[in-house]
VEXTOR-863133 format. One line per 8 residues: number of its first residue (from 1); their letters; for each residue x, y, z of N, C-alpha, C. Coordinates in nm, 4 decimals. Example, Ala and Ser with C-alpha at 12.3 -4.5 7.8 and 13.67 -1.06 7.14 Angstrom:
1) as) 1.3190 -0.5690 0.7800 1.2300 -0.4500 0.7800 1.3200 -0.3300 0.7800; 1.2850 -0.2250 0.7080 1.3670 -0.1060 0.7140 1.2900 0.0030 0.7870;
END
This chain:
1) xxxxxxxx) -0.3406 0.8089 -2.6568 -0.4261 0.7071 -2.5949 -0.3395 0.6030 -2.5247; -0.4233 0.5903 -2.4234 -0.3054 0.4747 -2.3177 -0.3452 0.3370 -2.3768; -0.2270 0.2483 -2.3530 -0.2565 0.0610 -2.3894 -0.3957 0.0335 -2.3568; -0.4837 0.0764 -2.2718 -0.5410 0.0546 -2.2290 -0.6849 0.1611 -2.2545; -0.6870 0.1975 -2.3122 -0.7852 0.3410 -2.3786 -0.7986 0.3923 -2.2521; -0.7816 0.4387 -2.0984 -0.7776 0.5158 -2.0182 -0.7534 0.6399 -2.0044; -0.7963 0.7772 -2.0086 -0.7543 0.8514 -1.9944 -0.5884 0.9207 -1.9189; -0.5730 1.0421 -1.9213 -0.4284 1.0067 -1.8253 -0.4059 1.0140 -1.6946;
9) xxxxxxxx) -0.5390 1.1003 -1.6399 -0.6160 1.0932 -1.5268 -0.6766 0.9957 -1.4441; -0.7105 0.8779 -1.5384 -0.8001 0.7357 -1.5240 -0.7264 0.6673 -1.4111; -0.7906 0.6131 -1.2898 -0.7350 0.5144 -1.2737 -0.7875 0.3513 -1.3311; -0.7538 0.2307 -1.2591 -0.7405 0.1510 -1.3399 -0.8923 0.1020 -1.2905; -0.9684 -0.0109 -1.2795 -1.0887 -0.0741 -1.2314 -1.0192 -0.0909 -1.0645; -1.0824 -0.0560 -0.9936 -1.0193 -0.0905 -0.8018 -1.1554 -0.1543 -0.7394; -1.1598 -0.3002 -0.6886 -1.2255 -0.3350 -0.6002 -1.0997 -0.3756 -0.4710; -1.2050 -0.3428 -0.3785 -1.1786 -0.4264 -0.2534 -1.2991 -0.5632 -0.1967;
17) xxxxxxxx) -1.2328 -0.6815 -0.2072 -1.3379 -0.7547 -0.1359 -1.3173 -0.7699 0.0142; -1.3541 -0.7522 0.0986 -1.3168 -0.7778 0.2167 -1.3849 -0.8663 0.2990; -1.2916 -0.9604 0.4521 -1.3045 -1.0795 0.4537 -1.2931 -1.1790 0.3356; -1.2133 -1.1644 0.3206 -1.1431 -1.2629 0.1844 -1.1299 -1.4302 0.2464; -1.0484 -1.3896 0.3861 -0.9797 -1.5123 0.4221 -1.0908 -1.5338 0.5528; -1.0907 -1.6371 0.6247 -1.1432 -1.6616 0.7635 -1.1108 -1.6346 0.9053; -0.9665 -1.6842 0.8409 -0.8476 -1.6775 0.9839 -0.7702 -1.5582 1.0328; -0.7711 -1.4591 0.9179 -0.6950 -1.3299 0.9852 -0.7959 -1.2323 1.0287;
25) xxxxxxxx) -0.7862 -1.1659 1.1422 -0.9306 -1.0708 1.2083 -0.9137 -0.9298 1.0982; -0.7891 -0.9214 1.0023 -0.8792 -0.8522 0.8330 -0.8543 -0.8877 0.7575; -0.8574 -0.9295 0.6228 -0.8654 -0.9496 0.5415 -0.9245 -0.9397 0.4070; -0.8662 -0.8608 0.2645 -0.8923 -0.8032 0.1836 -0.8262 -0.8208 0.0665; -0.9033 -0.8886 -0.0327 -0.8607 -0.8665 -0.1857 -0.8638 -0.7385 -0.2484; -0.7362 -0.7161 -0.2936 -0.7687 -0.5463 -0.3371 -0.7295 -0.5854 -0.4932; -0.7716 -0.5423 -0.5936 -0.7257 -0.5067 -0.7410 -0.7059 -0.4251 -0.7921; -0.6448 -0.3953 -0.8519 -0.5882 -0.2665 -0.9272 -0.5588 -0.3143 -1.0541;
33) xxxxxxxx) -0.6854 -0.2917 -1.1372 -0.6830 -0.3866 -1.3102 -0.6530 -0.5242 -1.2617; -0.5567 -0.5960 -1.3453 -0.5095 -0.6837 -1.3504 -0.3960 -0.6926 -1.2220; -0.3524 -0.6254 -1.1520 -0.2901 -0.6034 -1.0423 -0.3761 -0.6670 -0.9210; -0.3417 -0.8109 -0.8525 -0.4181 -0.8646 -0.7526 -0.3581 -0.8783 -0.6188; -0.3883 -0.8598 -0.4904 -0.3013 -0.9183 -0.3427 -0.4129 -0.9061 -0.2651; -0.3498 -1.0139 -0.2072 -0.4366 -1.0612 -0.0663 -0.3503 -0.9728 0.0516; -0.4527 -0.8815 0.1260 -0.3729 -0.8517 0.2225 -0.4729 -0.8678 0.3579; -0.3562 -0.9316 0.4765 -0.4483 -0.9562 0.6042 -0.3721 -0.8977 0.6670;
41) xxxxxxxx) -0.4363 -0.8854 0.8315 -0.4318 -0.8039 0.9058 -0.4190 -0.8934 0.9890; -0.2793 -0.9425 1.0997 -0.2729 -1.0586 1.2599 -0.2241 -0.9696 1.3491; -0.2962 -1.0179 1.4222 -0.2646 -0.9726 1.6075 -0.2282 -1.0428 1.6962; -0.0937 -1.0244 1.7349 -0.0459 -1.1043 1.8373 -0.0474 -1.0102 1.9841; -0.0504 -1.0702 2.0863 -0.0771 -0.9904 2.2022 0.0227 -0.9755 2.2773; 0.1326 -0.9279 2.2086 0.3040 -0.9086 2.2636 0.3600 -0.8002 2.1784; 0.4315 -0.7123 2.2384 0.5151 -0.6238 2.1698 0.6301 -0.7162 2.1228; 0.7056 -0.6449 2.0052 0.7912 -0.7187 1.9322 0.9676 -0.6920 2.0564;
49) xxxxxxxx) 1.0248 -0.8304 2.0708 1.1219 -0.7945 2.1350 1.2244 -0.7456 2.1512; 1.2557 -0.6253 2.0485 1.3279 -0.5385 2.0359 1.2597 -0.4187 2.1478; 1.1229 -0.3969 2.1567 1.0734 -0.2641 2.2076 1.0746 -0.2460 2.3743; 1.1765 -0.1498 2.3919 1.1475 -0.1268 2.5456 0.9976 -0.1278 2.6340; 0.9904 -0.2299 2.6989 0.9646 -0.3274 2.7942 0.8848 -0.2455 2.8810; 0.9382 -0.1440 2.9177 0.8987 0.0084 2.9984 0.7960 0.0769 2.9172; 0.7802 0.0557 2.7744 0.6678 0.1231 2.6995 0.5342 0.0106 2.6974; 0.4720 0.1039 2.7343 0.3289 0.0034 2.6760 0.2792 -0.0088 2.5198;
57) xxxxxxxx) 0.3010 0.0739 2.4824 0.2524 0.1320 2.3255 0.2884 -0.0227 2.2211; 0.2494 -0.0182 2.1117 0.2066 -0.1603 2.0657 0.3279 -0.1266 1.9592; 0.3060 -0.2196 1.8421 0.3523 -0.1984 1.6942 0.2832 -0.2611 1.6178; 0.3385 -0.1929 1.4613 0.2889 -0.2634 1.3621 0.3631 -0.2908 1.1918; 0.3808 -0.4101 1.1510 0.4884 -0.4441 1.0722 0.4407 -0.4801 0.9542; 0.5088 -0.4825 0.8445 0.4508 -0.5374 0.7346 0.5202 -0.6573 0.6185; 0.4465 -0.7553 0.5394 0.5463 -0.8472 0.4956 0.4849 -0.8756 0.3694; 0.5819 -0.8304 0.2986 0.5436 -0.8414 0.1073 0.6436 -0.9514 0.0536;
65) xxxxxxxx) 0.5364 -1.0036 -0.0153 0.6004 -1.1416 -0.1198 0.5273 -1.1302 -0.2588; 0.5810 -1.1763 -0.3422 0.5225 -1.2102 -0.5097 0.5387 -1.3673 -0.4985; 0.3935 -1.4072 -0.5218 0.3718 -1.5285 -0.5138 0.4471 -1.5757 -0.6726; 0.4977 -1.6953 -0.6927 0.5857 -1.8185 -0.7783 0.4822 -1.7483 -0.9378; 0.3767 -1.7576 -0.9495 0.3030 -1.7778 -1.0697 0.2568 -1.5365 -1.1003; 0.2882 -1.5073 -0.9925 0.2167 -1.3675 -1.0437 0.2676 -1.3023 -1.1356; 0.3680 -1.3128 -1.1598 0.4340 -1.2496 -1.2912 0.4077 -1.3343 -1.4223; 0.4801 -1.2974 -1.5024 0.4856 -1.3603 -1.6208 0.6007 -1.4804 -1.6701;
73) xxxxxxxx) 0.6614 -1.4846 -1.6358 0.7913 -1.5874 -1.5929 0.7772 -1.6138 -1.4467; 0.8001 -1.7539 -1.4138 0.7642 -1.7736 -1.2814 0.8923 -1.6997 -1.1860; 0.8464 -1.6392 -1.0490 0.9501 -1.5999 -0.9773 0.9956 -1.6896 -0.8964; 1.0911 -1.6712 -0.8175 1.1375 -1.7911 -0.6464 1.0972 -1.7430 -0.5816; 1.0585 -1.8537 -0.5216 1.0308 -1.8020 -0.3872 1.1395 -1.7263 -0.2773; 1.1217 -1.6273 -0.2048 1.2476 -1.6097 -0.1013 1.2679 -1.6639 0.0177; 1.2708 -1.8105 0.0357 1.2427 -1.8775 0.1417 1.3570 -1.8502 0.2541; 1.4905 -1.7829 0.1773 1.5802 -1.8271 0.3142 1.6449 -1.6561 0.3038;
81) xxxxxxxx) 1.6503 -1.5705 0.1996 1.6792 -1.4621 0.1932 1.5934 -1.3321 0.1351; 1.5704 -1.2186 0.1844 1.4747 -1.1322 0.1028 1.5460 -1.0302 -0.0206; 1.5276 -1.0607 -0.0993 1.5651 -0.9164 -0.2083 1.5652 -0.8277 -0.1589; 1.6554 -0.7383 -0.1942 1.6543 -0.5966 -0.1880 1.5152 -0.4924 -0.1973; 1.4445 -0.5535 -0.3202 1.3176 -0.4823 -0.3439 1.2418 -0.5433 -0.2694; 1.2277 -0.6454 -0.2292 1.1112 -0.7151 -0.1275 1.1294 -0.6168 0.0139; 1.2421 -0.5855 0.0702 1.2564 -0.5390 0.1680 1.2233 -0.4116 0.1497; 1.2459 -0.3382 0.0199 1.2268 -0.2312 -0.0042 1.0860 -0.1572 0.0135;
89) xxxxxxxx) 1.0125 -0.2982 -0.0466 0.8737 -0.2512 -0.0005 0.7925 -0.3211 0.0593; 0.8637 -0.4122 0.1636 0.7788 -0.3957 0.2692 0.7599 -0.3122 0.4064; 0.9110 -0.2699 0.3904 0.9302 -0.1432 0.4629 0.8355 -0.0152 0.4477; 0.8164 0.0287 0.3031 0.7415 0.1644 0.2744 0.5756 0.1081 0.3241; 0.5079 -0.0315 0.3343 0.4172 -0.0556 0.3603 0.3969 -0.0302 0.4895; 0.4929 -0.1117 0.5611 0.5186 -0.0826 0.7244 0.4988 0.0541 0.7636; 0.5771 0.1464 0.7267 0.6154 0.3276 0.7691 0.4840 0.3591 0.7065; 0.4304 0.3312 0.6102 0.2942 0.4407 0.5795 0.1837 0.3994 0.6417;
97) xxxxxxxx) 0.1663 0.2350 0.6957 0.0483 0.2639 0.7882 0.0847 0.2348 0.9425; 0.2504 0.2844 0.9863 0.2322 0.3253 1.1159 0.2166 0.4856 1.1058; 0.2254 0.5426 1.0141 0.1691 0.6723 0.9979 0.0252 0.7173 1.0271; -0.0400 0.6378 1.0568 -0.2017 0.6871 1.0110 -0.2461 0.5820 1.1524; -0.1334 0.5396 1.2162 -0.2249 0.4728 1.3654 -0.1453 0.5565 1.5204; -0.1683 0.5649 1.6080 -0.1592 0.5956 1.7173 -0.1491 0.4285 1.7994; 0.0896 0.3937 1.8224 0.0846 0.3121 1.8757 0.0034 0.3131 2.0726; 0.0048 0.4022 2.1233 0.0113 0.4046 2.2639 -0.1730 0.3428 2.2276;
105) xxxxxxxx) -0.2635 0.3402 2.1634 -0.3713 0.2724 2.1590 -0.4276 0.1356 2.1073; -0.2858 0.1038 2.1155 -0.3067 -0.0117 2.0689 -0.1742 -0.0900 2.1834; -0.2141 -0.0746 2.3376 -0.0958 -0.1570 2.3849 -0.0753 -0.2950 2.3757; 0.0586 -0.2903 2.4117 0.1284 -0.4126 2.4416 0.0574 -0.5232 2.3305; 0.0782 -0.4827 2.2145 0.0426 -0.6032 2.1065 0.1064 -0.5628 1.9682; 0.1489 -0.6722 1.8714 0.1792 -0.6025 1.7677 0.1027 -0.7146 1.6101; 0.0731 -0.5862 1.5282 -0.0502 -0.6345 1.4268 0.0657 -0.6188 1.3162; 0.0347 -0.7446 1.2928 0.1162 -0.7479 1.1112 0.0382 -0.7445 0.9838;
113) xxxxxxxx) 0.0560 -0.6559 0.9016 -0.0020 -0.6657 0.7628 0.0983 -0.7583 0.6753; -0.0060 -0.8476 0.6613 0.0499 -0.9105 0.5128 0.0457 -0.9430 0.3425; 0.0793 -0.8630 0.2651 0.0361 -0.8411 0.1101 0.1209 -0.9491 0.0574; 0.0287 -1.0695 -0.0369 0.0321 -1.1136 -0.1271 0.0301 -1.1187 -0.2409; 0.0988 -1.0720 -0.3297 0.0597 -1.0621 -0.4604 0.0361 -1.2075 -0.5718; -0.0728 -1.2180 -0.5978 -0.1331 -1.3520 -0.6719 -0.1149 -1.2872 -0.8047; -0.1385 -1.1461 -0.8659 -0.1508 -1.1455 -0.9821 -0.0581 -1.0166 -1.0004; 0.0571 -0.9771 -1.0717 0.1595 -0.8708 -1.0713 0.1138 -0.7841 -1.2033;
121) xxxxxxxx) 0.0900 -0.6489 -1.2457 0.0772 -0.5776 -1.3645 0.1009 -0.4585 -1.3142; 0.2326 -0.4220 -1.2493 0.2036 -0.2958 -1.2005 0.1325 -0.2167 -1.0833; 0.2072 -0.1536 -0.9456 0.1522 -0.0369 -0.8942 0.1341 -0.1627 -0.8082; 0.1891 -0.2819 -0.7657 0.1836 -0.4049 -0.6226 0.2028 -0.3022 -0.4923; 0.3007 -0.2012 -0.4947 0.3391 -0.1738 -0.3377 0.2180 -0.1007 -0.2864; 0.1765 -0.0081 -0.4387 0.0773 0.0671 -0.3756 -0.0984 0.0276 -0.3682; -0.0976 -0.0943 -0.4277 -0.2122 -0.1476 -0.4096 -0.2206 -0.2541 -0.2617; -0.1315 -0.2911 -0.2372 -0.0739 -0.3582 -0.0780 -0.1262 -0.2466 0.0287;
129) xxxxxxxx) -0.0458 -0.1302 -0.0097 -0.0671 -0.0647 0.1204 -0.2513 0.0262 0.0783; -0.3323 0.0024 0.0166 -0.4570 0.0207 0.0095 -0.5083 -0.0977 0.0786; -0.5176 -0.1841 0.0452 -0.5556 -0.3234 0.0543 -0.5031 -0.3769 0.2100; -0.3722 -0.3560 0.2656 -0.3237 -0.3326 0.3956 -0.3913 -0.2096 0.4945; -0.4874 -0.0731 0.4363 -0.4961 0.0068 0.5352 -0.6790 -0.0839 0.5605; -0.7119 -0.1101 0.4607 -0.8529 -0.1503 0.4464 -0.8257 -0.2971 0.5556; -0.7575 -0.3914 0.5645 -0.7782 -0.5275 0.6418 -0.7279 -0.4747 0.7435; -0.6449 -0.3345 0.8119 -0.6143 -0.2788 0.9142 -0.7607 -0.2656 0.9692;
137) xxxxxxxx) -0.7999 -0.1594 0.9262 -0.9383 -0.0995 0.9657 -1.0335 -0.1895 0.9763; -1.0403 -0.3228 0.9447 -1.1169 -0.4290 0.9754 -1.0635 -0.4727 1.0967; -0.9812 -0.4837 1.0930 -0.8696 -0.5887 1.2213 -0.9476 -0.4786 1.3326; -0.9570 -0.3248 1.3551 -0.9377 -0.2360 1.4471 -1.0715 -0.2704 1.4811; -1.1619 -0.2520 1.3731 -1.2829 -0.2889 1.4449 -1.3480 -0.3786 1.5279; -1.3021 -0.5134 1.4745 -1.3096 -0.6134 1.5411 -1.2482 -0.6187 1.6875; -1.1427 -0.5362 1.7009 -1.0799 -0.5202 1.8496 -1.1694 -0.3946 1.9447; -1.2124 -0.3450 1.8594 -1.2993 -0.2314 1.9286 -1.4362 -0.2837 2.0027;
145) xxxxxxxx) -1.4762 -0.3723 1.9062 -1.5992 -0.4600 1.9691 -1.5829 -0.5758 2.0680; -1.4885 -0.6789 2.0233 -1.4586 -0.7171 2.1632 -1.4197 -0.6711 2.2594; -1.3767 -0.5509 2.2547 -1.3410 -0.4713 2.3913 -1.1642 -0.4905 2.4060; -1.1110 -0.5385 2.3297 -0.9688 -0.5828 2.3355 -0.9254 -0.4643 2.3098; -0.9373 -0.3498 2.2745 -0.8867 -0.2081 2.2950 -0.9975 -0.1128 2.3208; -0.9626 0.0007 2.3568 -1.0859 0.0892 2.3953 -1.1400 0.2036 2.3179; -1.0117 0.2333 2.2178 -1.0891 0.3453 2.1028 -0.9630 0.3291 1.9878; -1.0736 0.4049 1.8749 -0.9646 0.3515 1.7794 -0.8535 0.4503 1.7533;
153) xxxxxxxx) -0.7450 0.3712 1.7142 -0.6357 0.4083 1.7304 -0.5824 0.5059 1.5807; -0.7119 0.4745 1.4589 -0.6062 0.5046 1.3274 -0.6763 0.6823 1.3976; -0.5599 0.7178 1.3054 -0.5682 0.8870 1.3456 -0.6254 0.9760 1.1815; -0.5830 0.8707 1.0842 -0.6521 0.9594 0.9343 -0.6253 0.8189 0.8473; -0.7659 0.8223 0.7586 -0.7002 0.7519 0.6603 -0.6322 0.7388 0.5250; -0.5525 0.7011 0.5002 -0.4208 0.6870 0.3699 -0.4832 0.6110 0.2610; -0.4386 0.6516 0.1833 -0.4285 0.5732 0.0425 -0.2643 0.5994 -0.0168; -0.2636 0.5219 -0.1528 -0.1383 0.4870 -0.2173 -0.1572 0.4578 -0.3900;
161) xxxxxxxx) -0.0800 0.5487 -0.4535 -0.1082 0.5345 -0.5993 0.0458 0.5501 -0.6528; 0.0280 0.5092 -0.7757 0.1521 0.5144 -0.8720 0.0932 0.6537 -0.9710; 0.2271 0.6964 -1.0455 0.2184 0.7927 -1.1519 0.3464 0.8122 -1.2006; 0.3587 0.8543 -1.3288 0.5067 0.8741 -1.3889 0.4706 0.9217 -1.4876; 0.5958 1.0000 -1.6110 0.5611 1.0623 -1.7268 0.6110 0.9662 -1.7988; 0.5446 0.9365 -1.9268 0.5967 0.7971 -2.0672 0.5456 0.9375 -2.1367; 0.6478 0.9646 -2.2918 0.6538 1.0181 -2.3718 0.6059 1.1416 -2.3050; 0.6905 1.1908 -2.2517 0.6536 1.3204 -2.1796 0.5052 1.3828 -2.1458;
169) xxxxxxxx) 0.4236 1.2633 -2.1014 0.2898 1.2909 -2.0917 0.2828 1.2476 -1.9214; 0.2389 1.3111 -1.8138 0.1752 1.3138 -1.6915 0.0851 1.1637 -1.6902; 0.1142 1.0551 -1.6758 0.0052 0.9545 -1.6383 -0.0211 0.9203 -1.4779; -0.1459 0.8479 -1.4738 -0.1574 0.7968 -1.3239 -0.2492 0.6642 -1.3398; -0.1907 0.5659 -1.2111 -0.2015 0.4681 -1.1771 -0.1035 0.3407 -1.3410; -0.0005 0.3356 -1.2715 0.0943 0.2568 -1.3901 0.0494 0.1130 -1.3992; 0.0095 0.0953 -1.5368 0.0736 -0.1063 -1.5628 0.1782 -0.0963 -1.5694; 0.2108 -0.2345 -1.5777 0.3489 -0.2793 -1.5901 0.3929 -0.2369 -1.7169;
177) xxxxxxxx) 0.3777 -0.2230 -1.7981 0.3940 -0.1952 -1.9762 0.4273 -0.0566 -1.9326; 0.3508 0.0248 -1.8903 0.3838 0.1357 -1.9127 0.4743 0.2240 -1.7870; 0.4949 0.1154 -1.6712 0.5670 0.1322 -1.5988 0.7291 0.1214 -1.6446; 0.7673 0.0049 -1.7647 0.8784 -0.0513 -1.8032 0.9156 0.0538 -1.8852; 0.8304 0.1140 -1.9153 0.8577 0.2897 -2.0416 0.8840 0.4032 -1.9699; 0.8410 0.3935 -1.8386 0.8256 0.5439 -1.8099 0.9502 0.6376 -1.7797; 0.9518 0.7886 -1.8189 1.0904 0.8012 -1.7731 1.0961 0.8995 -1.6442; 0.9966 0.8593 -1.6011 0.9912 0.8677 -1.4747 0.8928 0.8209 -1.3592;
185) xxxxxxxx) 0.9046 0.8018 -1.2200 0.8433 0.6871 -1.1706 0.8132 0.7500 -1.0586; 0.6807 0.7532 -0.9962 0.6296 0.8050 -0.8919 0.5384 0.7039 -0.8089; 0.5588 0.6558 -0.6852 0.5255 0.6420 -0.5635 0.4374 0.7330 -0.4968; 0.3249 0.7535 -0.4566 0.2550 0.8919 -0.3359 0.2043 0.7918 -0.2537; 0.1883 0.8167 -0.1461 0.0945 0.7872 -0.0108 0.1434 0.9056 0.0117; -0.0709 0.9509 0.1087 -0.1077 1.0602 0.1578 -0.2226 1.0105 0.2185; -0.2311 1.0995 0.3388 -0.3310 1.0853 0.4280 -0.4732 1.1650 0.3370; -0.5507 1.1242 0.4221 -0.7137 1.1906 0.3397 -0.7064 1.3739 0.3827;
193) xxxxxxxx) -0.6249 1.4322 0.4099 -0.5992 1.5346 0.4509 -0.5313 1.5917 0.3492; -0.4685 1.4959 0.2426 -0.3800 1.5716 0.1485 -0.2071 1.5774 0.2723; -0.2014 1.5201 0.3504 -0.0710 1.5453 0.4254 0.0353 1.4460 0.3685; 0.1490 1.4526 0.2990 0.3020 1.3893 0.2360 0.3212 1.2494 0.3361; 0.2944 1.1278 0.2963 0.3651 1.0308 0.4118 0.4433 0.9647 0.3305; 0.4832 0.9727 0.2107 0.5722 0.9180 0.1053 0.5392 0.9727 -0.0563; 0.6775 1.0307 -0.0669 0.6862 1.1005 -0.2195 0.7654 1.0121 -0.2682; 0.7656 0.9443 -0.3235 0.9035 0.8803 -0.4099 0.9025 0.8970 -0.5388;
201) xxxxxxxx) 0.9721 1.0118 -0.6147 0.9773 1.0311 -0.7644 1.1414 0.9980 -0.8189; 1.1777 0.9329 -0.9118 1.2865 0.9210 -0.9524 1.2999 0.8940 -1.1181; 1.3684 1.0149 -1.1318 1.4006 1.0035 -1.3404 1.4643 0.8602 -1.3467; 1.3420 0.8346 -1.4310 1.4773 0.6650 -1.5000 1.5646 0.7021 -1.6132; 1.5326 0.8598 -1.6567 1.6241 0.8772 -1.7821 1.6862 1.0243 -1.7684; 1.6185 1.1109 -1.8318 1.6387 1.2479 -1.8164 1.5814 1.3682 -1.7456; 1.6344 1.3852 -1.6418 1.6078 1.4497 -1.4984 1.4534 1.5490 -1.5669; 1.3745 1.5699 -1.4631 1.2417 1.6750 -1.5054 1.2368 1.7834 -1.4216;
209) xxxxxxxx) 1.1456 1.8245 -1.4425 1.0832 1.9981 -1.4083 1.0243 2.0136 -1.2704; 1.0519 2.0870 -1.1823 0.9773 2.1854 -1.0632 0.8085 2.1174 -1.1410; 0.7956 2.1880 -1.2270 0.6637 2.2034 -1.2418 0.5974 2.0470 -1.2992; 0.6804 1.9505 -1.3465 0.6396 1.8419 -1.3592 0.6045 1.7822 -1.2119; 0.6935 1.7802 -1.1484 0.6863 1.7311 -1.0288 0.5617 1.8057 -0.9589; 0.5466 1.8596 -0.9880 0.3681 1.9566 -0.9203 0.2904 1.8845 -0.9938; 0.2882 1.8655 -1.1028 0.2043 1.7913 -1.1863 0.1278 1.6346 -1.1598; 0.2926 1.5644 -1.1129 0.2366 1.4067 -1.0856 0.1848 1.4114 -0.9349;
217) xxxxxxxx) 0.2500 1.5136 -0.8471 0.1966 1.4993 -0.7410 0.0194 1.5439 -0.6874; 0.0006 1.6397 -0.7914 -0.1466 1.6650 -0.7343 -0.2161 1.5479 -0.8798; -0.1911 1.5092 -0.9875 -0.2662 1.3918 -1.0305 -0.2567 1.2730 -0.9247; -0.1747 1.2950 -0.8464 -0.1563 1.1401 -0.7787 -0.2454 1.1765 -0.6750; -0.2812 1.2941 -0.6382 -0.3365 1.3391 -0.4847 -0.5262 1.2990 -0.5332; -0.5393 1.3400 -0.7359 -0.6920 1.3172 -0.7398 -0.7675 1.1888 -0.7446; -0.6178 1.0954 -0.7750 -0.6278 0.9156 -0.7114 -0.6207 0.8694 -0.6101; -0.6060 0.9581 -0.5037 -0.5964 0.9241 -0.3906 -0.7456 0.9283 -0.3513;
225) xxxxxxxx) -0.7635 1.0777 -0.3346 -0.8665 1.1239 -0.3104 -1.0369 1.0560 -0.3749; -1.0184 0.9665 -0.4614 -1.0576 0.8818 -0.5091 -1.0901 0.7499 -0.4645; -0.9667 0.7397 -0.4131 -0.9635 0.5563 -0.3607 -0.9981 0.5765 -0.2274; -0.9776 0.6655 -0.1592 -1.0296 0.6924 -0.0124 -1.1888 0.7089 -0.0262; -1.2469 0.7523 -0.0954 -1.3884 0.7381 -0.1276 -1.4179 0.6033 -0.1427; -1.3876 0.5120 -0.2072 -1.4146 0.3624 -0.2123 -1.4203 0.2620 -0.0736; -1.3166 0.3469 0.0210 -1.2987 0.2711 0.1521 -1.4560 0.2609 0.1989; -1.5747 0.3329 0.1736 -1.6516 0.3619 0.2542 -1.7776 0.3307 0.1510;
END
C-alpha cells in the first residue's frame, strides 16, 4: 500500500483551473495532490533576437521557478543566477511543448510559458508542462479569435507524468516521499498518439531490467492517456 492508500496505477487527485490570472492571454492552476503551479501563457509580437531575421516562423520558451515558501524549508530565490536543476527543467518544459506546436504558424512572435510552483510534493516539472500545454491552448485560442493568427498551430496534444520503482514495485505519478525512496526515477512526456517526446529514466541505485523499463513506460503512457482526457 502506497503513503497514500493509492493504488500503483493511481494517479494522484489532478485539477486544472483555468484563467487563474487576468493578465496572461492563458492561464492555469494545475494540481497534482498536494503538488501546485501557476502556469501562464505571454505573447510578445517579436521573434527572440537570436532567430534569423530571414525566417518568419515564431518561438516558444519556457521559465520555471519554486516559489520561497513551496517546499518545506524555505528556498532562495534565484534572482541573479539559475541552478542547474532550474535550468534543467525549464528547458525539458520548453522542448516538449515546442514539440506539439508548428513554429511557421505562429509568425514573427514569441509565447512564453511560465510555471510557478506555490506548493512542491513531487512530479513539479511534469505537472508545469500539463498545466503549460493547457494555458498554451488557451493563449492559441484567444489568438485564433482575434484573428492575430489564422489556424492553429498545436499539431497533437502532450501530457507529462512521473513514475519510478520503490521496493521493487512499478509506481506512477511520484510524491515527494516516495520520490526521495525510489530507486529509480522516470520522467515521460508523450503526445496523445502515444509518440516518445521525452523518456528520462535513471537508476538512483541498482541498474534495472529491459522489461522494467517496458513496465514504467507503458504505466506512464496509462497516465498520460488519462490526463489528456481531462484537457477536454
Amino acid at each position: 500500500m502506497r503513503l497514500d492508500g493509492r493504488k500503483n496505477d493511481e494517479l494522484r487527485p489532478i485539477s486544472f483551473i483555468k484563467d487563474f490570472t487576468k493578465n496572461a492571454l492563458g492561464s492555469v492552476l494545475v494540481s497534482f495532490g498536494d503538488t501546485k503551479v501557476i502556469t501562464t501563457a505571454s505573447v510578445t509580437m517579436e521573434q527572440p533576437k537570436w532567430m534569423d531575421k530571414e525566417s518568419k516562423q515564431g518561438w516558444l520558451t519556457a521559465e520555471y521557478s519554486l516559489l520561497p515558501s513551496s517546499t518545506n524549508t524555505r528556498c532562495e530565490r534565484e534572482r541573479t543566477k539559475l541552478s542547474g536543476r532550474t535550468q534543467e527543467i525549464q528547458r525539458l518544459i520548453g522542448r516538449s511543448l515546442r514539440a506539439c506546436i508548428d513554429m511557421n504558424k505562429i509568425p514573427e512572435m514569441t509565447i512564453t510559458i511560465d510555471a510557478d510552483v506555490i506548493q512542491a510534493d513531487g512530479g513539479t516539472r511534469t505537472a508545469s508542462i500539463c498545466g503549460g500545454f493547457m494555458a498554451l491552448k488557451t493563449a492559441i485560442n484567444k489568438l485564433i479569435q482575434d484573428g492575430t493568427i489564422k489556424e492553429n498551430p498545436i499539431k497533437e496534444e502532450i501530457a507529462a507524468i512521473s513514475a519510478g520503482i520503490i521496493n521493487g514495485e512499478v509506481m506512477l505519478d511520484l510524491c515527494y516521499e516516495e520520490d526521495s525512496h525510489a530507486q529509480v526515477d522516470s520522467n515521460v512526456v508523450l503526445t496523445k498518439s502515444g509518440k516518445i517526446i521525452e523518456f528520462q529514466t535513471t537508476a538512483e541505485g541498482e541498474p534495472y531490467k529491459q522489461e522494467q523499463l517496458m513496465e514504467i513506460f507503458n504505466i506512464a503512457k496509462s497516465g498520460i492517456d488519462k490526463i489528456i482526457k481531462m484537457y477536454n
